[in-house]
ZAVEX-361773 format. One line per 5 residues: for each residue x, y, z of C-alpha. Coordinates in pm, whole numbers. Each point is the difference from the previous one (the first is absolute). Layout:
N
X,Y,Z  ...
This chain:
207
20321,-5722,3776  45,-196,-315  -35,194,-316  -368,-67,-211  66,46,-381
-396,52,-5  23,366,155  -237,-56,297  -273,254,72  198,345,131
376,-146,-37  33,361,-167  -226,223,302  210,261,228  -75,123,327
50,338,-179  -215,11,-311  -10,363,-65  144,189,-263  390,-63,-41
18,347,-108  -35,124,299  172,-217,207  309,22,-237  -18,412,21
271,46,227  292,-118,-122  199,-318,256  424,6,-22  23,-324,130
101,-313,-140  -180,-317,109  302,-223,33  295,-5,199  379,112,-148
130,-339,-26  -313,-104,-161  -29,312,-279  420,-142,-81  -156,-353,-32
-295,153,-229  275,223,-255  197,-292,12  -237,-173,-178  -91,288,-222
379,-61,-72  -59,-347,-114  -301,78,-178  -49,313,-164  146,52,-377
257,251,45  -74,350,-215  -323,-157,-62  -373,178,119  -130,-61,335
-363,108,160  36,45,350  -392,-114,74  -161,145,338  310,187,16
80,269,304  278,243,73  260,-300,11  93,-310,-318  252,-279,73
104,-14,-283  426,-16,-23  139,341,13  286,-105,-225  -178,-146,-309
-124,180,-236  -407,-4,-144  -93,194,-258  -282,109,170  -224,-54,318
-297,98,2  -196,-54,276  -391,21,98  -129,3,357  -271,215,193
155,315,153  222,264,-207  207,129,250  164,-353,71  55,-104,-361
155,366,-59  229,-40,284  123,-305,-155  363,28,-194  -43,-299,-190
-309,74,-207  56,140,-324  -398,59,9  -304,-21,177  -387,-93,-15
-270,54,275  -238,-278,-23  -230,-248,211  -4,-327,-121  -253,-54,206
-228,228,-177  121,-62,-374  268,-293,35  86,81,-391  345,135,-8
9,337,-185  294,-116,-238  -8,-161,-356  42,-324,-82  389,-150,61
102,303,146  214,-182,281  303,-287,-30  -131,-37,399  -243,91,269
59,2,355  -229,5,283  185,19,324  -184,-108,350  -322,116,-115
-257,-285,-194  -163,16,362  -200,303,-126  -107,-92,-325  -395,-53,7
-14,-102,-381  312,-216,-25  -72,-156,-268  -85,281,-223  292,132,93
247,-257,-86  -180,-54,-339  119,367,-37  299,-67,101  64,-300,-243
-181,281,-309  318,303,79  255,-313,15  206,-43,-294  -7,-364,-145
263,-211,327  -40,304,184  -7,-55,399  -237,77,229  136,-43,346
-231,-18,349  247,65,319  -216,-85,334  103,64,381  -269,-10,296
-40,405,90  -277,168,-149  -257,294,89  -206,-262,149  -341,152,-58
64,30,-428  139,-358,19  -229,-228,-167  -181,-250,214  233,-275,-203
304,171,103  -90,-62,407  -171,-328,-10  333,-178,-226  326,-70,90
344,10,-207  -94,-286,-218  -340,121,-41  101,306,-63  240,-135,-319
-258,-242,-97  -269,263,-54  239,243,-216  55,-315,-201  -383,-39,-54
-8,407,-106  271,-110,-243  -238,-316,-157  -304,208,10  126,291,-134
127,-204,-362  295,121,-167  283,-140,222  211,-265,14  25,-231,353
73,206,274  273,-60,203  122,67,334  292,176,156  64,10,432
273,281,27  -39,33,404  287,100,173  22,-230,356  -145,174,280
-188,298,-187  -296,40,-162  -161,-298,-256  24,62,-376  -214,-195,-230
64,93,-412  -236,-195,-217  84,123,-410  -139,-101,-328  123,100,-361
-208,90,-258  -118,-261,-263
C-alpha cells in the first residue's frame, strides 16, 4: 500500500484496543529481531550515538543494542513492564509509562544528547505527540533515531504498520518527523544484513 500523508480514517486502530496495561503485565524476554540483525542495529548505534553522551532507550524491554564497549553517561530507558527494563544491564535508570495514554515524556527539557526507539513506532497510537516530545527532551542537534524490522505483536500494531510496506513504513516516520516540528530532514539508514531480517532506521536531529 502506498503511504497517505493525510492519515486516513483508522491508519492508527488495532485489532487489540484494550488497555496496554494489561496486555504489557507480564513481562516478554524476547527480542523481535534476529542476531545478525540486533549486530546490524548496534552497529549503527556505533555510527551514531555520541560516545559518553545521554541516551533514552524509548519503549525499552529487558534488552538495548546499544555497543557494549562505548561508554554513555547514562541510559535511561522508558517502556511498559518493570521487570524487563530492570533486567536490563544497560540502563542506568528506568520509567514505566504508556505513551499511549500520556505520550509526554516524564523528563525536562534537553535532558538527552539522543533518543532511541528500537523496532517499536508500530505501537505508538499518538505518534505525533510523541515525537514532538521527543524533539522537547532533545538537546539542541540532538538525534532521535527510528530502527524498523517487520515482527511485531500483531494485534498492538497499528493498522498503518500492516497495510505499508518498507518504504511506507520510512516515509510515514518521516511525516511524524515534519508534523511533529522541531527537527531537521530526516534521513534514512538500511543496515540489513543479506539473508536476515529487514532493518529500516529513519533519524532526525534536533533544530
Amino acid at each position: 500500500m502506498t503511504f497517505d500523508p493525510a492519515f486516513p480514517d483508522g491508519f492508527f486502530d488495532r485489532i487489540d484496543a484494550s488497555d496496554d496495561r494489561d496486555f504489557y503485565l507480564a513481562p516478554r524476554f524476547v527480542t523481535h529481531i534476529d542476531p545478525d540483525t540486533i549486530g546490524a542495529l548496534s552497529e549503527a548505534y556505533r555510527d551514531l550515538l555520541p560516545a559518553d553522551g545521554s541516551l533514552l532507550d524509548l519503549m525499552s524491554s529487558w534488552v538495548s543494542h546499544q555497543p557494549h564497549e562505548i561508554h554513555f553517561e547514562r541510559v535511561a530507558g522508558l517502556g511498559m513492564n518493570r521487570q524487563e527494563l530492570e533486567r536490563n544491564a544497560q540502563l542506568t535508570d528506568l520509567a514505566v509509562h504508556d505513551l499511549n495514554r500520556d505520550p509526554e515524556l516524564p523528563y525536562p527539557d534537553s535532558s538527552f544528547d539522543a533518543v532511541v526507539n528500537a523496532v517499536s513506532v508500530q505501537y505508538l497510537t499518538r505518534p505525533v505527540e510523541v515525537f514532538r516530545s521527543v524533539s522537547r527532551v532533545l538537546r539542541p542537534g540532538g538525534l532521535h533515531v527510528v530502527a524498523m524490522s517487520h515482527r511485531c505483536f500483531p494485534t498492538k500494531a497499528v493498522r498503518a504498520f500492516h497495510q505499508l510496506d518498507g518504504e511506507g513504513r520510512c516515509a510515514l516516520v518521516r511525516e511524524y518527523f515534519e508534523r511533529a516540528g522541531g527537527y531537521a530532514p530526516a534521513e534514512r539508514l538500511d543496515r540489513a544484513p543479506p539473508g536476515a531480517d529487514p532493518l529500516w532506521i529513519v533519524s532526525a536531529r534536533r533544530s
